[in-house]
VEXKOLDREN-405100 format. One record per residue (C-alpha): residue in three letters; x negated, y, z. Coordinates in steps of 0.1 Angstrom, whole numbers, plus 5000, padded with zeros to 4 digits. Example, Ala and Ser with C-alpha at 12.3 -4.5 7.8 and 13.67 -1.06 7.14 Angstrom:
BEGIN
ala487749555078 ser486349895071 
This chain:
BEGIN
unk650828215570 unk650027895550 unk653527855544 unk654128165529 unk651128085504 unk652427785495 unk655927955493 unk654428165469 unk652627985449 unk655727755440 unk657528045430 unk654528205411 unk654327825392 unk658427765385 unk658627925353 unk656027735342 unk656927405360 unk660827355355 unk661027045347 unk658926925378 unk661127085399 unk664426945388 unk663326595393 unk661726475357 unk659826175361 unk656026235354 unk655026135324 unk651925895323 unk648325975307 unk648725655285 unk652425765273 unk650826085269 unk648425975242 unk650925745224 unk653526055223 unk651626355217 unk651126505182 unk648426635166 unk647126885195 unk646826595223 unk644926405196 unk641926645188 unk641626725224 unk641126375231 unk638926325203 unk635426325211 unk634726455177 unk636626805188 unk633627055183 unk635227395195 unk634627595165 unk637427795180 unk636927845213 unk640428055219 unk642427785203 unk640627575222 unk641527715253 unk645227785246 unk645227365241 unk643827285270 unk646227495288 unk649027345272 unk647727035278 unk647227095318 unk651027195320 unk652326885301 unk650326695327 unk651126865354 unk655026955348 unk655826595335 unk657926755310 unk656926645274 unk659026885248 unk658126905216 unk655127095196 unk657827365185 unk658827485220 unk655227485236 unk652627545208 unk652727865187 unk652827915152 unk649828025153 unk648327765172 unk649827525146 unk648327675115 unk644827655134 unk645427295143 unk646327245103 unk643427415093 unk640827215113 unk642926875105 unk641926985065 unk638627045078 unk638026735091 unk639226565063 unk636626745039 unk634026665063 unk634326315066 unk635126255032 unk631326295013 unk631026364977 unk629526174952 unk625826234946 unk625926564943 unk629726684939 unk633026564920 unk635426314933 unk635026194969 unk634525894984 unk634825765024 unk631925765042 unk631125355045 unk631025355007 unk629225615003 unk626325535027 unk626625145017 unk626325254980 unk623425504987 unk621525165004 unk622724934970 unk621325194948 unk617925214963 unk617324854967 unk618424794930 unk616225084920 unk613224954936 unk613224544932 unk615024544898 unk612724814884 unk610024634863 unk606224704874 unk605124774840 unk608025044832 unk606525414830 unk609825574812 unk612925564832 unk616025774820 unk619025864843 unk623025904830 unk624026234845 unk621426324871 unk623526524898 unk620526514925 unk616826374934 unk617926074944 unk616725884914 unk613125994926 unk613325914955 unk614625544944 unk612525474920 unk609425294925 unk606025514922 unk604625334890 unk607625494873 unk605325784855 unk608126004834 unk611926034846 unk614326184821 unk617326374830 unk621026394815 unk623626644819 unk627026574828 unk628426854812 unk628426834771 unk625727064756 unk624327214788 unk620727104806 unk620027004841 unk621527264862 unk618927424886 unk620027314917 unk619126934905 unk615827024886 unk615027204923 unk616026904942 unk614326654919 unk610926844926 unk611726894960 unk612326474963 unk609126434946 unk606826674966 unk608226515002 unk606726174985 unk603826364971 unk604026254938 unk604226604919 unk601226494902 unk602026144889 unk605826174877 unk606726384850 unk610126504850 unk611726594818 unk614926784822 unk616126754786 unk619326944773 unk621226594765 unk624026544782 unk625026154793 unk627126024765 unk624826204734 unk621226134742 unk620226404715 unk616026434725 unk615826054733 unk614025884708 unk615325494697 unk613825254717 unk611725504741 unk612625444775 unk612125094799 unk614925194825 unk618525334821 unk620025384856 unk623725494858 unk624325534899 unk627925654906 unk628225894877 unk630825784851 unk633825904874 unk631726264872 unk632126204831 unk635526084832 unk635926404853 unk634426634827 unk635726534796 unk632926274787 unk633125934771 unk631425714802 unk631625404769 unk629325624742 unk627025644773 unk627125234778 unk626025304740 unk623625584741 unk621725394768 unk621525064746 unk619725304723 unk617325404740 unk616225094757 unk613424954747 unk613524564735 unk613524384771 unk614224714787 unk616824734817 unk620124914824 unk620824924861 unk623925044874 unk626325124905 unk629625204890 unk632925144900 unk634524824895 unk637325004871 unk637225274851 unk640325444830 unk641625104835 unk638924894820 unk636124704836 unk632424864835 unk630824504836 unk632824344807 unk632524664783 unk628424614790 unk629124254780 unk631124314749 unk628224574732 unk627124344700 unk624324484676 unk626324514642 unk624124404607 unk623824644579 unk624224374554 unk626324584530 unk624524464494 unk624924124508 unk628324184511 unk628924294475 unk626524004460 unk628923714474 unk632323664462 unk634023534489 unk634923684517 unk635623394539 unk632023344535 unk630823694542 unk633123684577 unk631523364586 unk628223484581 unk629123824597 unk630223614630 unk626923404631 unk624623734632 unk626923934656 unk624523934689 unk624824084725 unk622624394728 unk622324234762 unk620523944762 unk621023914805 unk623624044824 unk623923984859 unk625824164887 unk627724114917 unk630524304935 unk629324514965 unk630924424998 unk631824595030 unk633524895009 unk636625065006 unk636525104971 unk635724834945 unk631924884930 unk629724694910 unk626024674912 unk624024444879 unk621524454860 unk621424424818 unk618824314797 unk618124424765 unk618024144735 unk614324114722 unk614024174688 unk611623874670 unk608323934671 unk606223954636 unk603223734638 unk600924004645 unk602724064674 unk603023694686 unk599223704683 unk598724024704 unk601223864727 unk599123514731 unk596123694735 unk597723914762 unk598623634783 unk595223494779 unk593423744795 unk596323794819 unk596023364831 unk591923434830 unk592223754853 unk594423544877 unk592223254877 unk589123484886 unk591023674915 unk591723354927 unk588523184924 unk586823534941 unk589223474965 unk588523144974 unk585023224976 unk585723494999 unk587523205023 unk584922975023 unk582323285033 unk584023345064 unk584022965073 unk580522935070 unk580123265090 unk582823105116 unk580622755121 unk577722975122 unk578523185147 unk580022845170 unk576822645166 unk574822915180 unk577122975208 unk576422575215 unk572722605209 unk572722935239 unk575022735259 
């Protein structure tokens, strides 16, 4: 009786195990994995998440009578057509899914520079970000990051489209209040989504803002038709004198590097009745030369590591105007105050130090005195 089972089971199995039968070697699990295509590959991947359970199934059939028969033919003669357009489609899935986008959409990026350039841009935002700054302005705002970045004492963030002449869209003015009530700070920032977009900063006062941050945006403009250098520009603008331009950009862009195109920027002298008073010309370019300034007094930056794909992360200063003499005053008197304030707090906390001492001996010589 049990050999007629097993009788029958071998001839119930031999369509499906012919090249067993005939004598082909077994082929090993290891030789398995190095020879397979794309179907051994995502059933060995512990990433597989069975969004299809049938073509899941029909795999790890095939898979079983590779294993079993020894026999290794190729993808066209054991999986279907069907089974290969499935396989396709989940191989462009996974692709989409571990590829993230950019803030908020636009060209894509691998996930170890996205994540390491989400980590850059909220440690730049939050030590390089000057106490004293209230305004803070943002080159093409695609999420609520910026809020989330930005230190509290930052007290008004404006916005900038990426798209010429249209506002914030609504998915990032919801996200930005969204960021701001999980840090409950609805009440303290005022955000002003302004119809600007990043390279025309229309409703942006001259010297109005104290931050410019620019964090992974300029491909987004290069992407829709904006100039990412007017931007550089537009930002200068509205910067106030000492004000600060941070930035994580790529290290290229169309070609041309992002850190020497913020070095270049000069502030250009309307000395035009000058120009017509003096005769000489030779004069007037010499004198031209001498007054040409960087609109960045500092720039400092440094190239981000442990990426795939060349960034930059600096910091630009804004040149300081000279002061009138008014203003020197207000500025000496300032400080003043500011060195007197510090000495108090120190002297109130020295005070407070030597308080505790006496309290300290107090409380040991009349733990001597019961003992």
């Amino acid at each position: 009786m049990f050999l007629l089972a097993s009788l029958l089971l071998v001839l119930l199995a031999a369509p499906h195990c012919h090249g067993f039968l005939v004598g082909t070697p077994i082929t090993p699990l290891k030789a398995i994995k190095t020879t397979t295509t794309e179907t051994t590959r995502y059933l060995l991947s512990p990433q597989f998440p069975g969004k299809q359970p049938r073509t899941q199934r029909r795999l790890q059939n095939e898979h079983s009578i590779r294993r079993t028969t020894g026999g290794f033919p190729s993808s066209e003669d054991v999986v279907s057509t069907r089974t290969s357009a499935k396989l396709r489609r989940y191989h462009n899935n996974q692709l989409s899914r571990t590829r993230l986008p950019m803030a908020g959409g636009g060209n894509s990026m691998d996930p170890i520079t996205y994540l390491r350039l989400e980590w850059i841009s909220a440690a730049l935002c939050t030590n390089q970000t000057p106490r004293s700054a209230n305004v803070c302005l943002q080159l093409g705002t695609q999420d609520g990051r910026a809020v989330t970045f930005l230190p509290r004492t930052i007290r008004q963030l404006v916005t900038s489209s990426l798209k010429s002449g249209e506002a914030t869209p609504i998915g990032v003015q919801r996200q930005l209040k969204q960021s701001a009530e999980r840090r409950q700070i609805v009440e303290k920032l005022d955000i002003q989504n302004r119809n600007q977009a990043a390279d025309d900063l229309r409703e942006t006062p001259d010297e109005s803002v104290d931050v410019v941050i620019s964090l992974q945006a300029v491909d987004r403009m290069v992407e829709n038709g904006l100039n990412w250098k007017q931007s550089v520009v537009e930002a200068a603008r509205v910067l106030k004198p000492g004000g600060r331009l941070l930035w994580v950009e790529p290290t290229m862009v169309q070609g041309e590097s992002y850190v020497e195109y913020v070095e270049s920027l000069i502030v250009v002298p309307d000395d035009d009745e000058d120009d017509e008073e003096d005769d000489d010309e030779d004069d007037d370019k010499k004198d031209n030369d001498e007054e040409y300034l960087p609109v960045f007094d500092d720039v400092g930056y440094d190239d981000i590591d442990w990426i795939l794909q060349p960034h930059t992360a600096g910091v630009a200063v804004k040149r300081i105007t000279p002061m009138t003499q008014q203003e020197l005053q207000e500025q000496a008197k300032k400080a003043e105050q500011d060195k007197m304030a510090e000495l108090s707090l120190q002297a109130f906390e020295r005070g407070i130090k030597k308080r505790k001492k006496k309290k300290k001996r107090r409380r040991q010589g009349a733990t001597a005195d019961g003992e």
